[in-house]
C-alpha positions in Angstrom: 33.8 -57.2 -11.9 36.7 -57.0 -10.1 35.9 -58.3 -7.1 35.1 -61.3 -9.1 38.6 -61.5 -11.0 40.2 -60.9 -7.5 37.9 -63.5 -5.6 38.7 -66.0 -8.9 42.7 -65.2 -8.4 42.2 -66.3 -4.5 40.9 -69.5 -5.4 43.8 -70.2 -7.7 46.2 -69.2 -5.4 44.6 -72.1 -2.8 44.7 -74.8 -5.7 48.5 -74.3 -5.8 48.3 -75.8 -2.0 49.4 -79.7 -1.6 46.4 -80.9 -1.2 43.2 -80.1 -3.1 39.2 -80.7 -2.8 37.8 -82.8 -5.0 34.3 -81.1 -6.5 31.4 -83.5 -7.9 28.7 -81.4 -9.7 24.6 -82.2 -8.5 23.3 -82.3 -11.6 19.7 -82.1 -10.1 20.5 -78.6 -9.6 23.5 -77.6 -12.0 22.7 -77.8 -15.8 19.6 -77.7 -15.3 19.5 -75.5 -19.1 19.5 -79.4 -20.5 17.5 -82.6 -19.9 19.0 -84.5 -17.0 20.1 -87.4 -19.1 22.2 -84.5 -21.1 23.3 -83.1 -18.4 26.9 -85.3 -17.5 28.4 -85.0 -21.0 28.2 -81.3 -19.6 29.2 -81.6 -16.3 32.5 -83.8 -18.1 33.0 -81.2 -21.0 33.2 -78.2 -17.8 36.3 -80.4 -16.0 34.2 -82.6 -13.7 34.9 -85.9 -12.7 32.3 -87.1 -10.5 28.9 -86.1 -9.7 26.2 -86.5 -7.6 22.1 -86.0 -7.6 19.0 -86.4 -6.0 17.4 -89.3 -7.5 17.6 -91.5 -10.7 14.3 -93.2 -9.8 12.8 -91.7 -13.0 15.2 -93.2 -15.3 16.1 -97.1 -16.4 19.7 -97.6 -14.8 21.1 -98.4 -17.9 20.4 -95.1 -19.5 22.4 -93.7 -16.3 25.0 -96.1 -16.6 25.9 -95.3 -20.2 25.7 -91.4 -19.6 28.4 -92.5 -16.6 30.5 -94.5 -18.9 30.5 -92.3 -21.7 32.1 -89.3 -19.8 34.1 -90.9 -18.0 32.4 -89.6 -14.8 32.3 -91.6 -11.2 28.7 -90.9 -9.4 29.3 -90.7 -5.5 25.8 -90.4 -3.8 21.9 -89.8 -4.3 19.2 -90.8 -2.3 16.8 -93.5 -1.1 13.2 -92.8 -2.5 11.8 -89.6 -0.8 8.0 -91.1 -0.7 5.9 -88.4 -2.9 8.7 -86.1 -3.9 6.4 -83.7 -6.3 3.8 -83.7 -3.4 6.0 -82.1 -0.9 7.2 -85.0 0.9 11.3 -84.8 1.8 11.1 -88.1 3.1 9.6 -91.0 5.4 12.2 -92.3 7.8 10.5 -90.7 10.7 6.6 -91.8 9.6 5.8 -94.4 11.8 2.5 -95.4 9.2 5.2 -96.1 6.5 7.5 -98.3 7.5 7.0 -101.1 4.9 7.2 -98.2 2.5 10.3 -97.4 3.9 12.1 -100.7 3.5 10.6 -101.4 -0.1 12.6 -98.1 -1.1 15.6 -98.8 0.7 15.6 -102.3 -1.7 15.1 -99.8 -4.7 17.8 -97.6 -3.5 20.4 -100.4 -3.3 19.2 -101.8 -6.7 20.1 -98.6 -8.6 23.6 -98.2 -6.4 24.1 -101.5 -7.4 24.0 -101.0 -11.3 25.5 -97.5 -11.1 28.5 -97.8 -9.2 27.9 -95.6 -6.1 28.9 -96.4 -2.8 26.9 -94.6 -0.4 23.4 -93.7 -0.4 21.5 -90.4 1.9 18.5 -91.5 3.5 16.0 -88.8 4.0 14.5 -87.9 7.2 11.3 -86.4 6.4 9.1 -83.2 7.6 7.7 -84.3 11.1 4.4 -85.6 10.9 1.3 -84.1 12.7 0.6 -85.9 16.0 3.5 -88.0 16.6 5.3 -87.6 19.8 9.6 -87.0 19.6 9.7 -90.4 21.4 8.2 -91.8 18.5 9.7 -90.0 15.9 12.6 -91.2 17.4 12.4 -94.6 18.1 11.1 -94.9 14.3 13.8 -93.0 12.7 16.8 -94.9 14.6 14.8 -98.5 13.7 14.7 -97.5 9.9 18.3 -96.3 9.7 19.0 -99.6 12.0 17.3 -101.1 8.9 18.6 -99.4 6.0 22.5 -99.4 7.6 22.5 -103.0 7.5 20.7 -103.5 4.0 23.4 -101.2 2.3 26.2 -103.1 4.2 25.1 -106.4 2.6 25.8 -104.6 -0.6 29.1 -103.2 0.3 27.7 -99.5 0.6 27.8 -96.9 2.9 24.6 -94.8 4.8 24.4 -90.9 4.7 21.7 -88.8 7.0 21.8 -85.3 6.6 20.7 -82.1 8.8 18.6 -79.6 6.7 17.6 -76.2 7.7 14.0 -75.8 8.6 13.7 -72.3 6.8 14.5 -74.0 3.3 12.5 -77.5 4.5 9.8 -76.0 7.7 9.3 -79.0 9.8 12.3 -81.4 8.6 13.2 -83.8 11.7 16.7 -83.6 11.3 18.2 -80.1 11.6 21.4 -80.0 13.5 25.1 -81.9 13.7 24.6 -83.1 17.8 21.4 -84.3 16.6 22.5 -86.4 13.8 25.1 -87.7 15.7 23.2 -88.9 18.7 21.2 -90.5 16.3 23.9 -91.8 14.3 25.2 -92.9 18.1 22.1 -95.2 19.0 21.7 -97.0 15.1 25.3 -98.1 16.3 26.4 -99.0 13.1 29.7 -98.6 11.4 28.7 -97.6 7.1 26.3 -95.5 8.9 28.2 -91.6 8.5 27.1 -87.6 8.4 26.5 -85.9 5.6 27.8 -82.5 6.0 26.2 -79.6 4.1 27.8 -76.7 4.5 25.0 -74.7 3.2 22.5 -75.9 6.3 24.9 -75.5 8.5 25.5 -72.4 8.1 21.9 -71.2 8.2 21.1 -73.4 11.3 24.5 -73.1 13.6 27.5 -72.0 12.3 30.4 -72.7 13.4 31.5 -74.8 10.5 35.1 -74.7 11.1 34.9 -76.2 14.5 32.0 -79.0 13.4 34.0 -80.0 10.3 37.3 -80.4 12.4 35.7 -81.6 15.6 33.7 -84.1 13.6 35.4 -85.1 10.6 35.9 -88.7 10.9 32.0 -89.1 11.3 31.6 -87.3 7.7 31.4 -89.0 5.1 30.2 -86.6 2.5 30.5 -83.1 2.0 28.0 -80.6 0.3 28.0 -76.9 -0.8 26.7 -73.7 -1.5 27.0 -70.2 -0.4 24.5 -68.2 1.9 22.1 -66.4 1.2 20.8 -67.8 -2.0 22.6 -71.0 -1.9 24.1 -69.8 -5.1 28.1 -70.7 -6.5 31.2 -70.0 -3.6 31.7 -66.6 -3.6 28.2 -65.1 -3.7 27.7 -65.0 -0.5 28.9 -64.8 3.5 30.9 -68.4 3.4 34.3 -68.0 3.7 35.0 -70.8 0.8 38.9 -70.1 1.3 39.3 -70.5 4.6 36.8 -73.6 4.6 39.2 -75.3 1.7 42.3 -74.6 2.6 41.0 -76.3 6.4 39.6 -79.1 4.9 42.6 -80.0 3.1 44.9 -79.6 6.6 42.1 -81.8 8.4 42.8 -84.3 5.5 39.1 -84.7 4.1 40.3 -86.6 1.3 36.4 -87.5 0.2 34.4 -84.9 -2.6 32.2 -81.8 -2.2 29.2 -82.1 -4.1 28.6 -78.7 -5.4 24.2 -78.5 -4.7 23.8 -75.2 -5.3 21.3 -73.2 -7.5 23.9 -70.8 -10.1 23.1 -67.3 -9.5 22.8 -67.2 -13.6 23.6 -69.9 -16.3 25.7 -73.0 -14.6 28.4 -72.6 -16.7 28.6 -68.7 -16.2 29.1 -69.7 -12.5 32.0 -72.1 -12.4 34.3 -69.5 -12.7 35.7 -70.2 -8.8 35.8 -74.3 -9.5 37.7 -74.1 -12.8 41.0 -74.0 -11.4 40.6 -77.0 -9.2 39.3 -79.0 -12.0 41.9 -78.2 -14.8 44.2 -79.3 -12.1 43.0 -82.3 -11.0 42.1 -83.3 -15.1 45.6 -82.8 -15.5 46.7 -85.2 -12.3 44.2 -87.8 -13.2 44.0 -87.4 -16.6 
């Protein structure tokens, strides 16, 4: 218990910095004790502002849009369609067989941006599929994101890819920062950005503190959650103090969605975000 109120105290001593991170809550993964739709009044009720989450695919936009509206809440990224989510499938960008697939979701993803107000969208790589060269894998990956870059420009939005770490995904094609951003390099486009996840990079290369500094104007959304577990800050080997007070010297001035899985109930878990959040209620009332 006490390294809890101590680690809690530390955090509040960083919020009383200049600067200060601004947190969106994943409500695919945080309140999950409640329906999704029932979800943001809580999220809003806890001190957030924003949020962020998987997909809304399931649910009319509207619904979304009045949850949004009615808290007072600004939604800053999901995803393109994943192909057969429930299936296994983390993805298609990479599946040369699915391209037309691929660009009928991209549509869908732009629709729902559209109606809800977010202004970037993460585009799933996909688990390599069995008997397809790199060179292919490749060539179809940069063509789609080509593709999907230029759709989501024509509606004023911005492109995500993220790495993920093949222990929590086995097989996932994109797994590392050079990667993406060779990648990232060759689609050539300019609303095309990385999506940083401090979480998988930890468990695939470290050195956060360098990547985030080396590479920040190339990131245009930041993710969280500690290691191992990827439970709340503060359970885990992350150095979340160090990481914050650097990102505010770096000037990362866009939000950290919180995608972790609370060690117990959500709320008992937000002790180390409350801080931040009074704060910035109380700056942006």
């Amino acid at each position: 218990m006490l390294e809890r109120v101590v680690y809690i105290a530390m955090f509040d001593a960083i919020a009383l910095e200049k600067h200060m991170p601004r947190f969106a809550a994943n409500l695919s993964l945080l309140f999950t004790e409640v329906p999704f739709l029932d979800r943001f009044a809580l999220a809003a009720r806890a001190g957030f502002q924003a949020v962020e989450f998987l997909f809304p695919y399931a649910y009319a936009t509207s619904d979304i849009r009045q949850r949004l509206d009615a808290n007072a809440l600004t939604l800053v990224l999901h995803n393109l369609p994943p192909g057969d989510w429930d299936a296994g499938e983390r993805g298609i960008a990479c599946h040369p067989d699915r391209v037309a697939e691929f660009r009928a979701g991209v549509a869908t993803g732009v629709r729902y941006a559209t109606a809800l107000g977010v202004h970037q969208l993460h585009c799933l790589a996909g688990k390599v599929p069995a008997g397809v060269s790199e060179a292919v894998l490749r060539k179809t990956y940069v063509a789609n994101l080509a593709y999907a870059a230029q759709a989501v420009k024509d509606a004023g939005l911005r492109l995500l890819i993220e790495p993920i770490n093949t222990y929590d995904i086995p097989g996932y094609y994109l797994n590392r920062t050079a990667q993406a951003l060779s990648i990232l390099d060759e689609v050539g486009a300019d609303n095309a950005f990385l999506q940083y996840d401090i979480y998988h990079a930890q468990r695939s290369e470290g050195e956060l503190a360098a990547t985030i500094t080396q590479h920040l104007g190339r990131i245009g959304h930041i993710q969280l959650a500690d290691n191992p577990g990827r439970h709340e800050p503060g359970t885990g080997e992350i150095n979340y103090e160090f990481l914050f007070a650097l990102l505010d010297r770096v000037g990362y001035a866009g939000w950290i969605g919180c995608e972790y899985k609370p060690a117990d109930t959500t709320l008992a878990g937000l002790g180390w975000v409350q801080h931040y959040l009074q704060t910035a209620r109380e700056t942006n009332p």
